[in-house]
N, CA, C and O atoms as a CHARMM CRD file, in Angstrom:
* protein
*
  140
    1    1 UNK  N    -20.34100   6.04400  15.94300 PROA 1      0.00000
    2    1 UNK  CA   -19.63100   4.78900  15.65600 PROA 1      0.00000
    3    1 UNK  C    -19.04100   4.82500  14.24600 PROA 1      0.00000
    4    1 UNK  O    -17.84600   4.54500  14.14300 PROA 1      0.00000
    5    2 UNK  N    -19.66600   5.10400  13.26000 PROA 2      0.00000
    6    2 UNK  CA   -19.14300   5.26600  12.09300 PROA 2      0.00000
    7    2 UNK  C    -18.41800   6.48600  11.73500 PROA 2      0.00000
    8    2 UNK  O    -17.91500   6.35100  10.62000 PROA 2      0.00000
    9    3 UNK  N    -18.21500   7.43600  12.17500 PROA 3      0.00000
   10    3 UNK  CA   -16.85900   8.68600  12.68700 PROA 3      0.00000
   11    3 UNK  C    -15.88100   8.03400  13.30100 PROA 3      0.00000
   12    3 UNK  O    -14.71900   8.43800  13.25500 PROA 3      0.00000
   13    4 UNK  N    -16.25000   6.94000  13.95200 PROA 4      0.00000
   14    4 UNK  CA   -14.70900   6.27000  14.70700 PROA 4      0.00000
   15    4 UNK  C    -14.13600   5.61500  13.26800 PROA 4      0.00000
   16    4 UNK  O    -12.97900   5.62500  12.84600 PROA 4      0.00000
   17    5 UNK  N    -15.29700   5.06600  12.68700 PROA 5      0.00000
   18    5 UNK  CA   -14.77300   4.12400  11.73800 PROA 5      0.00000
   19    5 UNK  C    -13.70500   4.72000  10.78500 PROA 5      0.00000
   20    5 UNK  O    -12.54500   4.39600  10.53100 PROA 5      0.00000
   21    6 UNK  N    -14.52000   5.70700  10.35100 PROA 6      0.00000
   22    6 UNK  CA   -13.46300   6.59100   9.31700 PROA 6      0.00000
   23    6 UNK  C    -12.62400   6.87300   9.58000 PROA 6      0.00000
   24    6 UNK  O    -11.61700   6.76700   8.88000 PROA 6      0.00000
   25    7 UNK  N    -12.68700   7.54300  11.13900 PROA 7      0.00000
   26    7 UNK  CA   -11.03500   8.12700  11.63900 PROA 7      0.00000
   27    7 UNK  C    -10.27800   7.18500  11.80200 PROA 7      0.00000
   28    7 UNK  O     -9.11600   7.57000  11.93100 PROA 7      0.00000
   29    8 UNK  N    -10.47900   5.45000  11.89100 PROA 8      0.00000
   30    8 UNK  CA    -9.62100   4.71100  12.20800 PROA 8      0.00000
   31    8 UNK  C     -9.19500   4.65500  10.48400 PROA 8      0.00000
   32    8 UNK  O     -8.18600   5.29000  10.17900 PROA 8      0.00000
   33    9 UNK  N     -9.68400   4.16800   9.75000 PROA 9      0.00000
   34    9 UNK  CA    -9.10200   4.41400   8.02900 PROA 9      0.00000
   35    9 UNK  C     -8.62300   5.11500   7.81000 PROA 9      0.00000
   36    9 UNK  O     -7.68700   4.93300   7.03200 PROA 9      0.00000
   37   10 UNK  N     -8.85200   6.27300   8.25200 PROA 10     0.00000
   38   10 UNK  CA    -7.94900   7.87500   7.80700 PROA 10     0.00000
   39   10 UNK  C     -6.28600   7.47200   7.96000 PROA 10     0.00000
   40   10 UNK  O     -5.38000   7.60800   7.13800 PROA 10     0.00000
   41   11 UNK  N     -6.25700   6.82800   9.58300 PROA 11     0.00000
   42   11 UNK  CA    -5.15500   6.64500  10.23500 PROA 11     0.00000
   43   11 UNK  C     -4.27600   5.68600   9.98300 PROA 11     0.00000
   44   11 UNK  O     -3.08000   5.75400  10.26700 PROA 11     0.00000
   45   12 UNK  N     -4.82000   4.77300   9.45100 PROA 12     0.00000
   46   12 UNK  CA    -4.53800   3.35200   8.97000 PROA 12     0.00000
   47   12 UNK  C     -3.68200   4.09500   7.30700 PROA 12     0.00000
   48   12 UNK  O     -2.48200   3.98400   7.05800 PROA 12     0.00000
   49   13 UNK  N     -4.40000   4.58800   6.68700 PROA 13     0.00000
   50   13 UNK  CA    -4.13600   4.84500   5.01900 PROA 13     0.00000
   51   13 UNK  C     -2.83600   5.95800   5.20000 PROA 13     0.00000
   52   13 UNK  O     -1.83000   5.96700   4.49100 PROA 13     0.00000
   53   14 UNK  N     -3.16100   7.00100   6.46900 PROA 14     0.00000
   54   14 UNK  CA    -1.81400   7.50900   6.62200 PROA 14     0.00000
   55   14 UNK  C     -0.52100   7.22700   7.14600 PROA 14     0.00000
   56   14 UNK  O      0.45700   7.97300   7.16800 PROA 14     0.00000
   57   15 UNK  N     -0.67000   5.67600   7.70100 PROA 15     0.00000
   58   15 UNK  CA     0.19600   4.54900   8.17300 PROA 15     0.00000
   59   15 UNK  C      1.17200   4.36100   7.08700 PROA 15     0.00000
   60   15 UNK  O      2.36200   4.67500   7.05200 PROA 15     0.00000
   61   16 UNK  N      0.12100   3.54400   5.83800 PROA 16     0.00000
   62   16 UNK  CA     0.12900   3.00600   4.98800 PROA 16     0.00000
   63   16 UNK  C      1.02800   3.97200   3.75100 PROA 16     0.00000
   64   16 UNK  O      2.07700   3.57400   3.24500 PROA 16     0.00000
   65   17 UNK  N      0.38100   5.25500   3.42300 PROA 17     0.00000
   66   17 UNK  CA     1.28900   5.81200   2.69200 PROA 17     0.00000
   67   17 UNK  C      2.53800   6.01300   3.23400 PROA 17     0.00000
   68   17 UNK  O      3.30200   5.96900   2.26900 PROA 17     0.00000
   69   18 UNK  N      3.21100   6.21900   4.29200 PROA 18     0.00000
   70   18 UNK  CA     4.33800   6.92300   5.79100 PROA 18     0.00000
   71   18 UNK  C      5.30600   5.71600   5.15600 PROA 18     0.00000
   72   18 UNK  O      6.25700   6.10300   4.47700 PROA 18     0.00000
   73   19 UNK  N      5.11500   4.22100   5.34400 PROA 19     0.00000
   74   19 UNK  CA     5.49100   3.38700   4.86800 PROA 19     0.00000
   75   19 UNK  C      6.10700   2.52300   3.36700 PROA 19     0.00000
   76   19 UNK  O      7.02500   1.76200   3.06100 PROA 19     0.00000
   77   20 UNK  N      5.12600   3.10100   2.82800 PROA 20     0.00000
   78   20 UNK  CA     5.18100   2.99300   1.13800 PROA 20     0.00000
   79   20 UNK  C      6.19000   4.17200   0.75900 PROA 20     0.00000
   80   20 UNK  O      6.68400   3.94800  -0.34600 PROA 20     0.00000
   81   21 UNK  N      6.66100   5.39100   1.35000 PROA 21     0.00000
   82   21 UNK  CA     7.03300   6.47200   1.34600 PROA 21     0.00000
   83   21 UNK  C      8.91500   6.24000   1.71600 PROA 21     0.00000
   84   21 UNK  O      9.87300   6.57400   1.02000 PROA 21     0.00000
   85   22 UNK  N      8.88600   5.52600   3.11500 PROA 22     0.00000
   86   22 UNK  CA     9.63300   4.61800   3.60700 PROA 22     0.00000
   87   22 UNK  C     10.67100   3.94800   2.82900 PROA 22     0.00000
   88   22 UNK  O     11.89800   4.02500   2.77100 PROA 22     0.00000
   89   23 UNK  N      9.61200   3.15300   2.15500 PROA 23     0.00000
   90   23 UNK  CA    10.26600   1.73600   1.68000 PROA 23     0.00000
   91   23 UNK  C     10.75600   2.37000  -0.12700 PROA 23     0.00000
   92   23 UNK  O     11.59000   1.74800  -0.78600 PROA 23     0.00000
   93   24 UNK  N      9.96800   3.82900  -0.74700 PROA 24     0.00000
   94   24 UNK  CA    10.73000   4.10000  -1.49000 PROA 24     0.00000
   95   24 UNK  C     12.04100   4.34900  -1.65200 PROA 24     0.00000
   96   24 UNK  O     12.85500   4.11400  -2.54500 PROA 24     0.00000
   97   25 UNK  N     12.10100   5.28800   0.22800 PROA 25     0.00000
   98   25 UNK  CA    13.57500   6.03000  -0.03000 PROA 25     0.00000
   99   25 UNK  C     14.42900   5.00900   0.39700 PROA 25     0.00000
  100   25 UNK  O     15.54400   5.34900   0.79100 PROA 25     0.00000
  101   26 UNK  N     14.03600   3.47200   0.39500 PROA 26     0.00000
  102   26 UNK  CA    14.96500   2.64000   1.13900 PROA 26     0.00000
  103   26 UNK  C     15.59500   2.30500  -0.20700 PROA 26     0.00000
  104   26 UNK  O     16.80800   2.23200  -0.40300 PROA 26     0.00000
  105   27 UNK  N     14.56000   2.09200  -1.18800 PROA 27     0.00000
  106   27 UNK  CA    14.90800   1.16200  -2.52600 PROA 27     0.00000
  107   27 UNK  C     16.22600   2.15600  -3.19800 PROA 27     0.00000
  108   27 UNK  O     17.35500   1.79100  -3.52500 PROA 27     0.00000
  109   28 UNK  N     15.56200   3.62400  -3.26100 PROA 28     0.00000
  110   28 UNK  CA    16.38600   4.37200  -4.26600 PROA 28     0.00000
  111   28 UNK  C     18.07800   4.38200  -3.09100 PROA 28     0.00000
  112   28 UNK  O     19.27300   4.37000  -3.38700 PROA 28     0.00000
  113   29 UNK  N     17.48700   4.40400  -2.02200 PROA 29     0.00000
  114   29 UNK  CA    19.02100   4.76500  -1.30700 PROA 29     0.00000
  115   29 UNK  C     19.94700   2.99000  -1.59100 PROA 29     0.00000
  116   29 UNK  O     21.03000   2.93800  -2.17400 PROA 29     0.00000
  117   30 UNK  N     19.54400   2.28500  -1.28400 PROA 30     0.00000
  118   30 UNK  CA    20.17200   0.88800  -1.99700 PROA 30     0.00000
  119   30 UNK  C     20.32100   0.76300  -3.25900 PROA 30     0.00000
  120   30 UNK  O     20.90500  -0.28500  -3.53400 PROA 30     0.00000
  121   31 UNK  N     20.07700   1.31100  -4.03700 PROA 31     0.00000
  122   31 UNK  CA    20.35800   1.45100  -5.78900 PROA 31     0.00000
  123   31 UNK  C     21.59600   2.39700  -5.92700 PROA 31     0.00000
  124   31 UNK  O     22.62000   2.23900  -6.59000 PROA 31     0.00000
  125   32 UNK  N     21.11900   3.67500  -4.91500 PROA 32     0.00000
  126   32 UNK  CA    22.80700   4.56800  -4.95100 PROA 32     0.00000
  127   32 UNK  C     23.55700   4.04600  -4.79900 PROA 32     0.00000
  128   32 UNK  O     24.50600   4.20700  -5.56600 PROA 32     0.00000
  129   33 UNK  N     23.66800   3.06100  -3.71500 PROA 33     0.00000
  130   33 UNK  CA    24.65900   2.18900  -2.76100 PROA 33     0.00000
  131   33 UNK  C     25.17300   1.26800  -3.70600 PROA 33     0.00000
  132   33 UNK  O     26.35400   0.95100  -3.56800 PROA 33     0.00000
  133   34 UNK  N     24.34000   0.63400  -4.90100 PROA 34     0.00000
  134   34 UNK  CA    25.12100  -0.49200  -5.47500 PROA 34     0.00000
  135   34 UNK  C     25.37300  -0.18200  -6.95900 PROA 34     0.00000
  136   34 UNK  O     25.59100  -1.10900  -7.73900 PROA 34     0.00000
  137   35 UNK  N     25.35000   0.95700  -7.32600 PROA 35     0.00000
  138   35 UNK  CA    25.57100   1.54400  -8.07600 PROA 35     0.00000
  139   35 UNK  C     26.69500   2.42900  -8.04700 PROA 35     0.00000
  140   35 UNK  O     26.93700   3.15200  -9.01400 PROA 35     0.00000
């Protein structure tokens, strides 16, 4: 039960960075754009 637990966090945090990762190349590509 607590191996599920972790693997569900593992999965969740590699969500989480995928996203944060995401939303960087969104910011810098809209800064090219208005720049």
């Amino acid at each position: 039960m607590i191996i599920l637990v972790i693997h569900m966090n593992g999965k969740n945090l590699c969500l989480c960075s995928l996203t944060i990762k995401i939303l960087k190349l969104m910011n810098t590509l809209l800064l090219n754009a208005t720049s």
